[in-house]
N, CA and C atoms of all chains as a GROMACS GRO file, in nm:
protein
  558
    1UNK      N    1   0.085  -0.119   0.000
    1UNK     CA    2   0.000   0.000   0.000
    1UNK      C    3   0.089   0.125   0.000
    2UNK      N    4   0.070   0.244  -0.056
    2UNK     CA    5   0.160   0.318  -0.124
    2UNK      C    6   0.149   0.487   0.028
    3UNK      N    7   0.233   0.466   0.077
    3UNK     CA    8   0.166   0.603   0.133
    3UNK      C    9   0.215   0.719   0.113
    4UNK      N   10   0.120   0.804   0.121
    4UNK     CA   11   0.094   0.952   0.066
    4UNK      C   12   0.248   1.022   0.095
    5UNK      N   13   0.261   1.114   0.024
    5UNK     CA   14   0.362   1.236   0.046
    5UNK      C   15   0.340   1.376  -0.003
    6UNK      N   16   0.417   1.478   0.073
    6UNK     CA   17   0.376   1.585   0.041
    6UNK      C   18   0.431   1.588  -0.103
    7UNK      N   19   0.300   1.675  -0.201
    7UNK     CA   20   0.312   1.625  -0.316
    7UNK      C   21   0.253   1.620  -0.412
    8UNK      N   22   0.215   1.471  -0.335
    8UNK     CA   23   0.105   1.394  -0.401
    8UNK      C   24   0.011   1.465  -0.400
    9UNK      N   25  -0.097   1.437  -0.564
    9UNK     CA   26  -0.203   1.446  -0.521
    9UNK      C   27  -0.298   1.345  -0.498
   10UNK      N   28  -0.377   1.346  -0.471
   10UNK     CA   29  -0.524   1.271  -0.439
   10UNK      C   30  -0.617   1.249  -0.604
   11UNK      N   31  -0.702   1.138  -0.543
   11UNK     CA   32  -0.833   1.120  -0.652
   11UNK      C   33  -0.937   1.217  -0.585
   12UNK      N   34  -0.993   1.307  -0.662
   12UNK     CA   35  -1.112   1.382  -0.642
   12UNK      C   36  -1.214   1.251  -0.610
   13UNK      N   37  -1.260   1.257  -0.444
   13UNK     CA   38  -1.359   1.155  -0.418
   13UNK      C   39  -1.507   1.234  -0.365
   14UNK      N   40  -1.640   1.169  -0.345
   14UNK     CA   41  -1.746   1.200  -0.290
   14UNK      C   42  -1.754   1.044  -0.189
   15UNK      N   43  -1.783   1.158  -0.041
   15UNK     CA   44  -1.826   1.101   0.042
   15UNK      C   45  -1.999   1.089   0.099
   16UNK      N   46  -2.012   1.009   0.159
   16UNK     CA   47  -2.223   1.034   0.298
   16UNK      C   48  -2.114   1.087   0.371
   17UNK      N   49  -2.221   1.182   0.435
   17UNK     CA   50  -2.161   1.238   0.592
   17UNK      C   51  -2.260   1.203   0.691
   18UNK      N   52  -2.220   1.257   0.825
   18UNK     CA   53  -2.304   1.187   0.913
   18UNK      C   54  -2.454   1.274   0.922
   19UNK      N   55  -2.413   1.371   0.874
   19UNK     CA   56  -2.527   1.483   0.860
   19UNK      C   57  -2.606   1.424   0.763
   20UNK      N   58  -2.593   1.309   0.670
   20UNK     CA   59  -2.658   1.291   0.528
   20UNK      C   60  -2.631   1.355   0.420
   21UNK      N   61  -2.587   1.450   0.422
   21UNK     CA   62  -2.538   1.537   0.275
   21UNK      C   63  -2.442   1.446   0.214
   22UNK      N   64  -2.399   1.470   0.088
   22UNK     CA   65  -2.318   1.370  -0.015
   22UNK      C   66  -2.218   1.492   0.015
   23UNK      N   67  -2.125   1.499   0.018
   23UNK     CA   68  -1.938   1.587   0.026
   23UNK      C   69  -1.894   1.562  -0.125
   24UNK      N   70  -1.820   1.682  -0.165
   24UNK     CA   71  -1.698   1.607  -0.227
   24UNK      C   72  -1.598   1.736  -0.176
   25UNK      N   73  -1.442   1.664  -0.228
   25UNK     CA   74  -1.360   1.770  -0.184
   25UNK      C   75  -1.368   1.881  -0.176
   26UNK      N   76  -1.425   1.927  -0.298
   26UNK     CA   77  -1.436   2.094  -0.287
   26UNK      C   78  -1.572   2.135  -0.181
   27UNK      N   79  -1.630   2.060  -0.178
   27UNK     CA   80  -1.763   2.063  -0.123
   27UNK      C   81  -1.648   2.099   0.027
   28UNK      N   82  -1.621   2.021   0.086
   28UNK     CA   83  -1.506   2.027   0.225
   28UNK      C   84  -1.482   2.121   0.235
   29UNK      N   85  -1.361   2.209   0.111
   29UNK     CA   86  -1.334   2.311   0.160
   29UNK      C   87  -1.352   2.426   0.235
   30UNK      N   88  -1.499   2.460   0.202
   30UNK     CA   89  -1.568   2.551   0.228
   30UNK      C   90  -1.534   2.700   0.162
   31UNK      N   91  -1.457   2.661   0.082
   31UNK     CA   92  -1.396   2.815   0.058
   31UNK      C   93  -1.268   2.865   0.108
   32UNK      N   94  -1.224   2.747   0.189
   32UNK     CA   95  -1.074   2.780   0.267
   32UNK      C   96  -0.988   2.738   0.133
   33UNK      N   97  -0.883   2.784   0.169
   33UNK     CA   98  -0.741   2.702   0.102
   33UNK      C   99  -0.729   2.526   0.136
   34UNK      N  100  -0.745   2.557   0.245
   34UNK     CA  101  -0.681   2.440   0.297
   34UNK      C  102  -0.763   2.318   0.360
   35UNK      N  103  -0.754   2.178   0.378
   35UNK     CA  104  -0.866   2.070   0.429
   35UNK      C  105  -0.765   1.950   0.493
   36UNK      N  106  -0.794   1.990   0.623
   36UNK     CA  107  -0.739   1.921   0.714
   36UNK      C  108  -0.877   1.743   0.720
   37UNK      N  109  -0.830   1.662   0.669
   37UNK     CA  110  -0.858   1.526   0.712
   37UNK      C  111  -0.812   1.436   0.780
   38UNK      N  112  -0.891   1.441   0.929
   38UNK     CA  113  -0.865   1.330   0.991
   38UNK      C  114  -0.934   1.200   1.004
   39UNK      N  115  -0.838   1.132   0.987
   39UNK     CA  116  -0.892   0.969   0.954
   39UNK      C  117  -0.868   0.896   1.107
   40UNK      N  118  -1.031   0.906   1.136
   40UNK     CA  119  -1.031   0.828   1.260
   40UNK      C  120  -1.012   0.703   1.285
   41UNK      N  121  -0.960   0.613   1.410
   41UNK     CA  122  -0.950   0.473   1.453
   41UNK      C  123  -1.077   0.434   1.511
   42UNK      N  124  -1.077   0.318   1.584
   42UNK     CA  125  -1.179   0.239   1.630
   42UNK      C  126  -1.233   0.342   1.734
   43UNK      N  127  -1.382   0.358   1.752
   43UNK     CA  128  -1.393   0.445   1.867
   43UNK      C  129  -1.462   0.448   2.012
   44UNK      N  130  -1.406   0.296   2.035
   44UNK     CA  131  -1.411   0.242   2.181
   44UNK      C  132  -1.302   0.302   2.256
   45UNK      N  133  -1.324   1.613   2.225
   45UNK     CA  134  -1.168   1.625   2.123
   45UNK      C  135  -1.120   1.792   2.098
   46UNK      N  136  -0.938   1.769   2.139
   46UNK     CA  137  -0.948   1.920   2.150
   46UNK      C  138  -0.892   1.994   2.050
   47UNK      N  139  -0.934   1.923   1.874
   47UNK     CA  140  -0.937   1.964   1.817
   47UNK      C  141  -1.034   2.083   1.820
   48UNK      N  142  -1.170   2.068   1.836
   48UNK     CA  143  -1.255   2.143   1.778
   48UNK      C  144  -1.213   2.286   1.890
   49UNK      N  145  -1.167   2.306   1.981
   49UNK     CA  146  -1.067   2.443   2.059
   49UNK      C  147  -1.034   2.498   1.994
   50UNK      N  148  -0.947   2.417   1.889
   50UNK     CA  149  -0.873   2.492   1.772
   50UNK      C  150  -0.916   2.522   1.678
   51UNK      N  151  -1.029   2.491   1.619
   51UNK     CA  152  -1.069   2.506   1.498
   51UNK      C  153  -1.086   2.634   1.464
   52UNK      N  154  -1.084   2.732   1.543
   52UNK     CA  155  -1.129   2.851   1.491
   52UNK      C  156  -1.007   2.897   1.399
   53UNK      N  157  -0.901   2.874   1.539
   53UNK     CA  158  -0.750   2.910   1.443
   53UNK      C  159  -0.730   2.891   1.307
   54UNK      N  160  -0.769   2.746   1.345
   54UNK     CA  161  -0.755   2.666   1.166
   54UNK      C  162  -0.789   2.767   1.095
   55UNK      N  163  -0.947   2.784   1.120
   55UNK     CA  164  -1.012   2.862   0.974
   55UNK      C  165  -0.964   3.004   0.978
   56UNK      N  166  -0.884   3.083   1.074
   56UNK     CA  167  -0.810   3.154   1.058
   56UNK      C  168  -0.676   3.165   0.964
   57UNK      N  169  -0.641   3.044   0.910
   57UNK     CA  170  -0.526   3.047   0.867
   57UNK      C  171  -0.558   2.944   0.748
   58UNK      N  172  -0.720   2.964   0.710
   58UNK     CA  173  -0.778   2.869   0.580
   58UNK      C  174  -0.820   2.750   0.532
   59UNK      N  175  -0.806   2.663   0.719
   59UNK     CA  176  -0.815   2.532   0.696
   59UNK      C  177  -0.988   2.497   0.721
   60UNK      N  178  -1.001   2.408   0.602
   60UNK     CA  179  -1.131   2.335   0.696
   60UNK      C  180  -1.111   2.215   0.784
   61UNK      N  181  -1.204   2.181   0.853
   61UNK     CA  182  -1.147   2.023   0.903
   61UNK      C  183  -1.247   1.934   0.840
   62UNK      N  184  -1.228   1.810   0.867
   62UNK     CA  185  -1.358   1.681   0.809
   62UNK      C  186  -1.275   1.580   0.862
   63UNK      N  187  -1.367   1.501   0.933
   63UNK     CA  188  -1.339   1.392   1.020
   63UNK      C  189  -1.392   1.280   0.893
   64UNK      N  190  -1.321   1.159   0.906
   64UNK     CA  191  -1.325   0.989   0.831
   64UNK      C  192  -1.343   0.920   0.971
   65UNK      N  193  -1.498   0.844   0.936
   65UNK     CA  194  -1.447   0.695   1.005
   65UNK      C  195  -1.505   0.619   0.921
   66UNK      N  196  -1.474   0.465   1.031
   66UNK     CA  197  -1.550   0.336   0.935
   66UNK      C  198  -1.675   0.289   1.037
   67UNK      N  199  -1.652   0.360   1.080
   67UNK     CA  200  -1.780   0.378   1.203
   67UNK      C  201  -1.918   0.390   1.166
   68UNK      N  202  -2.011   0.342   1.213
   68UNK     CA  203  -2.172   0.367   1.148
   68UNK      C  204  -2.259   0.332   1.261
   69UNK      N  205  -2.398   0.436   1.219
   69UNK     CA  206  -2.488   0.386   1.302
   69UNK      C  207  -2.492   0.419   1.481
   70UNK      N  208  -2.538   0.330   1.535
   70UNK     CA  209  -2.526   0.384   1.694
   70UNK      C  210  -2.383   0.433   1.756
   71UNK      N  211  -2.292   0.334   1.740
   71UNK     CA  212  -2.192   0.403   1.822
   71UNK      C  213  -2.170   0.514   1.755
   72UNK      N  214  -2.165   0.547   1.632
   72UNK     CA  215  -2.116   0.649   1.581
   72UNK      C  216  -2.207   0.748   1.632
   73UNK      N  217  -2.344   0.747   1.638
   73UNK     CA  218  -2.439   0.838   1.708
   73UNK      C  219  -2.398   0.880   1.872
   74UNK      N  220  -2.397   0.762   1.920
   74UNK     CA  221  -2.361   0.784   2.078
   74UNK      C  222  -2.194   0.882   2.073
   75UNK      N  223  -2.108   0.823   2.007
   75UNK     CA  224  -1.997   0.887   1.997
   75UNK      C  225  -1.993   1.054   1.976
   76UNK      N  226  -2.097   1.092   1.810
   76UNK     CA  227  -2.118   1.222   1.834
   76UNK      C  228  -2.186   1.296   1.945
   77UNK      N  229  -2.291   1.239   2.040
   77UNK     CA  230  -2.388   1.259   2.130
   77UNK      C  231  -2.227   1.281   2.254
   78UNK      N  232  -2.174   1.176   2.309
   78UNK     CA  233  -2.062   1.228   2.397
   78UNK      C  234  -1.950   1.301   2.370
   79UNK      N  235  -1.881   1.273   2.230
   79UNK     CA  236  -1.763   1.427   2.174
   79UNK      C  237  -1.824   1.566   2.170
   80UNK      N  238  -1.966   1.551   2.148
   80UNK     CA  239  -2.031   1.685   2.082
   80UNK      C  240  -1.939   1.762   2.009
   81UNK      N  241  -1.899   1.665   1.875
   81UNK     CA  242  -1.826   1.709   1.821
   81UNK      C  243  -1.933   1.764   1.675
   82UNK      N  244  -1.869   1.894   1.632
   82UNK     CA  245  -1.985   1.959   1.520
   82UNK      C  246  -1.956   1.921   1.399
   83UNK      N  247  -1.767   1.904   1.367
   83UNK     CA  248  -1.720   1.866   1.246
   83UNK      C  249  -1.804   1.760   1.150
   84UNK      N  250  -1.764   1.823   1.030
   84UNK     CA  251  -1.815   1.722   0.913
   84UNK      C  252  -1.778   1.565   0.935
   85UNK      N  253  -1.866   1.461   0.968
   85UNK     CA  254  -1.761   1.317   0.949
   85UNK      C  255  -1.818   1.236   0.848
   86UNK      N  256  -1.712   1.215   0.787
   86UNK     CA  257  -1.729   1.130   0.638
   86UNK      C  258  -1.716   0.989   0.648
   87UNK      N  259  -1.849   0.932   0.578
   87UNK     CA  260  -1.864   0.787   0.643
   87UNK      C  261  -1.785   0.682   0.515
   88UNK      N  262  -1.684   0.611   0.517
   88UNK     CA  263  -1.644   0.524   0.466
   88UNK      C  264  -1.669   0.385   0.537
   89UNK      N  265  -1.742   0.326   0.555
   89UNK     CA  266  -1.738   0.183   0.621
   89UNK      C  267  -1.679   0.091   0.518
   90UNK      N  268  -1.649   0.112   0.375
   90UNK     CA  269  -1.606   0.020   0.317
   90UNK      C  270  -1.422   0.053   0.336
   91UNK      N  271  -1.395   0.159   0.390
   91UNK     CA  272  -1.287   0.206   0.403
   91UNK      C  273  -1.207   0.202   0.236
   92UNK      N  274  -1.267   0.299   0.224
   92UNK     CA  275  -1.207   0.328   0.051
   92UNK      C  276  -1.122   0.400   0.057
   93UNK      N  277  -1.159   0.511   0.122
   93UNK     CA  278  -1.091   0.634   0.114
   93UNK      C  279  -0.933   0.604   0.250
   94UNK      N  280  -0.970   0.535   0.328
   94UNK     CA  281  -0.817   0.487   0.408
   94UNK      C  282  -0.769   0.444   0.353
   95UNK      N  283  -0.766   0.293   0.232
   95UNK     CA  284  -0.711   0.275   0.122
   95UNK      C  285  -0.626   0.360   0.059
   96UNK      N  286  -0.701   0.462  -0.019
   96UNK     CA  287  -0.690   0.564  -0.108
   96UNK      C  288  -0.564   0.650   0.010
   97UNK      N  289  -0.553   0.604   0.122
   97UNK     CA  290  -0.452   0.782   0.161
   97UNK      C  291  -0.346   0.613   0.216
   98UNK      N  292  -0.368   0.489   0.210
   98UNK     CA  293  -0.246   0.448   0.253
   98UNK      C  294  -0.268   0.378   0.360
   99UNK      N  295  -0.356   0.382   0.450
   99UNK     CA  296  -0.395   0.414   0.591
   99UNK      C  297  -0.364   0.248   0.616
  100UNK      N  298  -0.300   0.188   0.713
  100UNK     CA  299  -0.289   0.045   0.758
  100UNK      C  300  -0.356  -0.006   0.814
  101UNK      N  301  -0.382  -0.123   0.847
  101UNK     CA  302  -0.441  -0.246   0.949
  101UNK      C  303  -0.294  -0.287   1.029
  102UNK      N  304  -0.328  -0.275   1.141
  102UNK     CA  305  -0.175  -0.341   1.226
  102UNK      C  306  -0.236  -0.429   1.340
  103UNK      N  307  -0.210  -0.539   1.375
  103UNK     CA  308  -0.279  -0.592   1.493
  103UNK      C  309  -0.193  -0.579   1.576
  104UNK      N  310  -0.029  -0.602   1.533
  104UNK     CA  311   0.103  -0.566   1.622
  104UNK      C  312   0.098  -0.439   1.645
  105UNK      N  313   0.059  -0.326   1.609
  105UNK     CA  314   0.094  -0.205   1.693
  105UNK      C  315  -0.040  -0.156   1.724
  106UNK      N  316  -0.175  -0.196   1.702
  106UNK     CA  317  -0.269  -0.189   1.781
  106UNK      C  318  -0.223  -0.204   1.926
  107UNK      N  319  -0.186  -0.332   1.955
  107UNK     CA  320  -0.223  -0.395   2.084
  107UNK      C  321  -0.042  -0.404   2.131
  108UNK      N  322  -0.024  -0.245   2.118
  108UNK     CA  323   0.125  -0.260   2.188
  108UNK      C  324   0.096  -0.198   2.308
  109UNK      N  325   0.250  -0.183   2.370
  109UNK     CA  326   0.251  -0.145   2.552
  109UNK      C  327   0.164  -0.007   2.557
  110UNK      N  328   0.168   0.104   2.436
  110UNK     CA  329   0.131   0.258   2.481
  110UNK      C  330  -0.060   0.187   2.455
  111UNK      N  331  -0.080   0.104   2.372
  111UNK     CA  332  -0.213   0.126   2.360
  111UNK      C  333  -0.262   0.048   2.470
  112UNK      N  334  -0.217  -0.038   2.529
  112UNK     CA  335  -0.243  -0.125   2.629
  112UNK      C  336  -0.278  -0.017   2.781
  113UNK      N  337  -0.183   0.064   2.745
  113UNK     CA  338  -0.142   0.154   2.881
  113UNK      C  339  -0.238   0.218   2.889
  114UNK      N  340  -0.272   0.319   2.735
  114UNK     CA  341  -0.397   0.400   2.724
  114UNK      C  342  -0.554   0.315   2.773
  115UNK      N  343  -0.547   0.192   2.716
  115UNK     CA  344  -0.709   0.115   2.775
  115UNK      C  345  -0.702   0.111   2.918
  116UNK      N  346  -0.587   0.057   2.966
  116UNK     CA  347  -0.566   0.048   3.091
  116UNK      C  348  -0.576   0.174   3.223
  117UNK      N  349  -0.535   0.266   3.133
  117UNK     CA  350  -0.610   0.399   3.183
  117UNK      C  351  -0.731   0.428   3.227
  118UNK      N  352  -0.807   0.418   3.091
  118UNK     CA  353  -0.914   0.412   3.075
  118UNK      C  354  -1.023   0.349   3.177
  119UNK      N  355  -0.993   0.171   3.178
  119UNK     CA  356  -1.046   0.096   3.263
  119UNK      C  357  -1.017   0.195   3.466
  120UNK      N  358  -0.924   0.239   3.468
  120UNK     CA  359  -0.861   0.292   3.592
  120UNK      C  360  -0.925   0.386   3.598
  121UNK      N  361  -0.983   0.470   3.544
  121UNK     CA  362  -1.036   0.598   3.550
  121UNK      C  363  -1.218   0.559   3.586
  122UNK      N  364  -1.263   0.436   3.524
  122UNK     CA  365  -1.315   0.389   3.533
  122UNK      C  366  -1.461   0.396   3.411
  123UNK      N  367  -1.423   0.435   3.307
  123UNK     CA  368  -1.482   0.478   3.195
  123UNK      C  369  -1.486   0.294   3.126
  124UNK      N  370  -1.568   0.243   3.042
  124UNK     CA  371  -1.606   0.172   2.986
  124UNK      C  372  -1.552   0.143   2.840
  125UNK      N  373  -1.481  -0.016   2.834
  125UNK     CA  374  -1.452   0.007   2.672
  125UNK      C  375  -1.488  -0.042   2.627
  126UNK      N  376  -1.529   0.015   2.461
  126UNK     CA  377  -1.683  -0.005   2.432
  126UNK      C  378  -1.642  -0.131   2.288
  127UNK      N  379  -1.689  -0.211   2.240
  127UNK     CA  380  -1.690  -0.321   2.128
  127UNK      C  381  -1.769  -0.228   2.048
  128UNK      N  382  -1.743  -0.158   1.963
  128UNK     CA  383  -1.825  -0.128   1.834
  128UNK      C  384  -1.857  -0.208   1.709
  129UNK      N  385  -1.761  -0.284   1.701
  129UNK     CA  386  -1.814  -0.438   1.608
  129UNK      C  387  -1.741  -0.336   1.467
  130UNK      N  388  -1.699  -0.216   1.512
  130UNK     CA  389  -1.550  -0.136   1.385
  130UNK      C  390  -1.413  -0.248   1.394
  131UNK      N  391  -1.364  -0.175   1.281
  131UNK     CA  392  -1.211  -0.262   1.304
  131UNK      C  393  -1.144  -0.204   1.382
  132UNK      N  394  -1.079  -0.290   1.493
  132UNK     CA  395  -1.015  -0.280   1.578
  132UNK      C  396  -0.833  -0.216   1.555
  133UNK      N  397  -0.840  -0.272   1.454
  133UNK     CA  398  -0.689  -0.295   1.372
  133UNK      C  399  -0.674  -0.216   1.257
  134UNK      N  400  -0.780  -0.075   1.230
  134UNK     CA  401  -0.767   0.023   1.129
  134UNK      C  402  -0.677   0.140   1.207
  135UNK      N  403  -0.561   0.186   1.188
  135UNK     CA  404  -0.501   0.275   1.207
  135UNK      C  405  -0.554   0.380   1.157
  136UNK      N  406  -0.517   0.505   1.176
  136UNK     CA  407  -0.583   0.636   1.162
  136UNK      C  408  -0.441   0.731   1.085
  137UNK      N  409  -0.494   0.839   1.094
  137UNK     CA  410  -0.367   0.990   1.009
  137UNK      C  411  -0.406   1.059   1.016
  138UNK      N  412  -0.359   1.180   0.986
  138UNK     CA  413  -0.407   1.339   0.929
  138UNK      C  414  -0.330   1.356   0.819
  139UNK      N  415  -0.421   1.456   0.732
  139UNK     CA  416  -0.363   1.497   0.597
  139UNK      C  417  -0.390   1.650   0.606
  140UNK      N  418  -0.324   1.742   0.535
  140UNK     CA  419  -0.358   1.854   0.497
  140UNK      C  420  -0.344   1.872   0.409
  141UNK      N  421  -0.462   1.874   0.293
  141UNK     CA  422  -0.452   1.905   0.106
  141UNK      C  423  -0.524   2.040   0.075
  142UNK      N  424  -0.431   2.114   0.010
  142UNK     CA  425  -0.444   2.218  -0.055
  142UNK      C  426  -0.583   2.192  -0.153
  143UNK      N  427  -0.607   2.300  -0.214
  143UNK     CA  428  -0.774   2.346  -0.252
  143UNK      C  429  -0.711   2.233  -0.404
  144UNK      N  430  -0.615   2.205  -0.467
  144UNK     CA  431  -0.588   2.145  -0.586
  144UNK      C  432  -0.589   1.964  -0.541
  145UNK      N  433  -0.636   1.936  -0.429
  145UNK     CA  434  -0.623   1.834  -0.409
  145UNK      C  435  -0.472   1.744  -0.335
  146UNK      N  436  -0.341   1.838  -0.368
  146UNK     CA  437  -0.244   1.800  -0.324
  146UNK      C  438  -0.195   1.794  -0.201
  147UNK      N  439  -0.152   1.674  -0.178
  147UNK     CA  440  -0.125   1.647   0.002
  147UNK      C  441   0.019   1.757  -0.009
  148UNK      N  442  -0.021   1.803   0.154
  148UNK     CA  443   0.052   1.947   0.221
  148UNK      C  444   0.172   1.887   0.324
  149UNK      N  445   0.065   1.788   0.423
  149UNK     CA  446   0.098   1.717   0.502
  149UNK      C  447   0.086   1.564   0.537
  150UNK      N  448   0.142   1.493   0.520
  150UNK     CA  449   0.106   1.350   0.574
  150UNK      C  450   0.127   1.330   0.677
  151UNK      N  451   0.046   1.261   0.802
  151UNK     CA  452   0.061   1.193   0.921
  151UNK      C  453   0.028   1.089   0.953
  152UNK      N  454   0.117   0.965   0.929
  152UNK     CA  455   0.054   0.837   0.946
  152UNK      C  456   0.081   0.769   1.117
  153UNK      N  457  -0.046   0.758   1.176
  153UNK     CA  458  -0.026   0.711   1.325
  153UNK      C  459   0.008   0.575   1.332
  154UNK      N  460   0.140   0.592   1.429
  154UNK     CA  461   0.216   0.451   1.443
  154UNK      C  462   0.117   0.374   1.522
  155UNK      N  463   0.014   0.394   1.605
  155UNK     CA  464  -0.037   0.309   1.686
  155UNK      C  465  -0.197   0.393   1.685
  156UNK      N  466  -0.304   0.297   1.776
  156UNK     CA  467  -0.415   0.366   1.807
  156UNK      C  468  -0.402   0.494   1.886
  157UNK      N  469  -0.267   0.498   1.990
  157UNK     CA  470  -0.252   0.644   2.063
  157UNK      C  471  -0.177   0.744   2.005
  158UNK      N  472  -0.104   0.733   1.908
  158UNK     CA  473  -0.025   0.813   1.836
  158UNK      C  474  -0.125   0.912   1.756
  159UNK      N  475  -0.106   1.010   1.792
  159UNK     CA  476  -0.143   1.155   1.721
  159UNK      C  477  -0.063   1.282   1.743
  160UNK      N  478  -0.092   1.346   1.626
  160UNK     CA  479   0.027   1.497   1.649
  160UNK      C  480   0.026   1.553   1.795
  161UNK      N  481   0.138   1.586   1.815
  161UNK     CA  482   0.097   1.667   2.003
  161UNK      C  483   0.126   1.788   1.947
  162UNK      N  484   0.149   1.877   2.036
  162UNK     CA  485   0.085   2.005   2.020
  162UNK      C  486   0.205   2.087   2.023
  163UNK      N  487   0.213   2.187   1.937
  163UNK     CA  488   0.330   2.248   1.871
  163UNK      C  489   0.426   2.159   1.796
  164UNK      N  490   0.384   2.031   1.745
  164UNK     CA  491   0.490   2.003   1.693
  164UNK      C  492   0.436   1.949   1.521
  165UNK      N  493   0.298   1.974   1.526
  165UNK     CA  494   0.254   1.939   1.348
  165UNK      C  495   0.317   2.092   1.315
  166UNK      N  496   0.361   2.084   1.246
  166UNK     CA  497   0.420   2.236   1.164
  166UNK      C  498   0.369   2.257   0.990
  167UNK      N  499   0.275   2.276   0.965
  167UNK     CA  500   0.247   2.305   0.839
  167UNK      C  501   0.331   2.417   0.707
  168UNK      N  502   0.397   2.362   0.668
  168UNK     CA  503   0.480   2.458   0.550
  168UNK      C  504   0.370   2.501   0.415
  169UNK      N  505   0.259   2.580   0.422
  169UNK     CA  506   0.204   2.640   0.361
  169UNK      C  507   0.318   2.666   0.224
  170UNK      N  508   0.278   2.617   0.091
  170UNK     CA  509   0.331   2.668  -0.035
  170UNK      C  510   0.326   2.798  -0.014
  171UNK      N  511   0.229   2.874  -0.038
  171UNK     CA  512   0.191   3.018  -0.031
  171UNK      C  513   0.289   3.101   0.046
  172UNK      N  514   0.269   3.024   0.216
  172UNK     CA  515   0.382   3.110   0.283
  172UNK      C  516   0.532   3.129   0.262
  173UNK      N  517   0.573   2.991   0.238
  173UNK     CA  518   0.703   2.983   0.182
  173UNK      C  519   0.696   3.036   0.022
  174UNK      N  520   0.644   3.094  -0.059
  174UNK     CA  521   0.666   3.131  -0.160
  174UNK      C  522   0.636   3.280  -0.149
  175UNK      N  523   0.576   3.324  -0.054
  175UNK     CA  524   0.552   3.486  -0.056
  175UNK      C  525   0.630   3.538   0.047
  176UNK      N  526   0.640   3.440   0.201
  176UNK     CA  527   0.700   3.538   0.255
  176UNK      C  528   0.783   3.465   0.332
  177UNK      N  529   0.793   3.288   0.327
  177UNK     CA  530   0.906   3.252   0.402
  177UNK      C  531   0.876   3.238   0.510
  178UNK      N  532   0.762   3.232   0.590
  178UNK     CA  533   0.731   3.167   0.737
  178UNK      C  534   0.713   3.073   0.709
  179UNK      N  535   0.663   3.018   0.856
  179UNK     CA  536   0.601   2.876   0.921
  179UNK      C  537   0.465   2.944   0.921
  180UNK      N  538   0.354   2.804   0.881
  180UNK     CA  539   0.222   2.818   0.953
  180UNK      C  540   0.260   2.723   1.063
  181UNK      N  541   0.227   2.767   1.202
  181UNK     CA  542   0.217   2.638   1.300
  181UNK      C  543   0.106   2.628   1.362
  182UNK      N  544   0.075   2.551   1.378
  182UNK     CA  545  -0.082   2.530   1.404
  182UNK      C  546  -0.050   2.418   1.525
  183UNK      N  547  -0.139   2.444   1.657
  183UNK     CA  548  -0.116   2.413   1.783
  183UNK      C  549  -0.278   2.313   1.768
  184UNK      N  550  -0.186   2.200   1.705
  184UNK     CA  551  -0.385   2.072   1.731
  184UNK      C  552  -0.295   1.980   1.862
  185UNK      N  553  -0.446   1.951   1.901
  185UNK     CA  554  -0.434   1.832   1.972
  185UNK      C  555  -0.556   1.748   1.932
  186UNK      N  556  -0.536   1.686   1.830
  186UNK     CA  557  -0.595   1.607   1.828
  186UNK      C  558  -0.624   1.470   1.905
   0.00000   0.00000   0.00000
């Protein structure tokens, strides 16, 4: 499995959120520059 | 989570945030109900998108001495640990990608307790280093 570097770019993806709305990246942004993603673990 | 403390900063300095899990359903409900966390969280249960950034399965550094220590905490404090019927053995990260899609920052967590501590994620903004040669530093605790 290949991991990321500064760099790289990404595949333009669409996500569900927990809100129900469909996301996609730009959708995230909000208009910022920048999109901090954190990829959560198990959450016990 | 004391990210969301910070968040204002963030969007001071352009960032959005958006939370990933593989999480669904009740715990994930109960979970937002006790973080009262507001952030966007993006549901992958097929875990595509952890794929897509790299993200590991480890059962050896799941269930090492710091994560052992951290449950063990936990149990001591006397808080409850909970079986969500998630993978146990999905490691986690942070990324920071610019509006073009390009990763800024990679953070891949060596274990379930491993996350950036505080003053030490340092973000090198293109922009800044191309206009004026600072640091963005951004104080998360995630």
């Amino acid at each position: 499995m290949k991991l990321l570097q500064p760099g790289d770019r990404i595949v333009p993806f669409t996500l569900p959120a927990a809100d129900g709305k469909i996301y996609s990246f730009s959708d995230l942004l909000h208009g910022n520059t920048y999109l901090l993603l954190v990829f959560l673990r198990h959450l016990g | 989570m004391q990210l969301q403390s910070a968040q204002p900063e963030f969007e001071q300095n352009g960032i959005s945030i958006a939370l990933v899990t593989f999480e669904e359903g009740h715990w994930l409900d109960r979970w937002r109900e006790t973080t009262q966390i507001h952030f966007t969280i993006l549901l992958d249960p097929q875990k595509n998108l952890y794929q897509a950034f790299g993200l590991q399965r480890s059962i050896r550094r799941t269930w090492n001495l710091p994560t052992l220590w951290f449950y063990a905490q936990k149990l001591l404090r006397g808080e409850k640990l909970i079986a969500t019927g998630g993978d146990l053995h999905q490691l986690g990260g942070d990324f920071i990608l610019d509006q073009h899609g390009q990763i800024v920052l990679a953070y891949y967590s060596h274990d379930p307790t491993d996350r950036p501590q505080p003053n030490t994620l340092r973000v090198k903004s293109k922009e800044n280093v191309t206009e004026s040669g600072w640091w963005v530093q951004m104080k998360m605790l995630l």
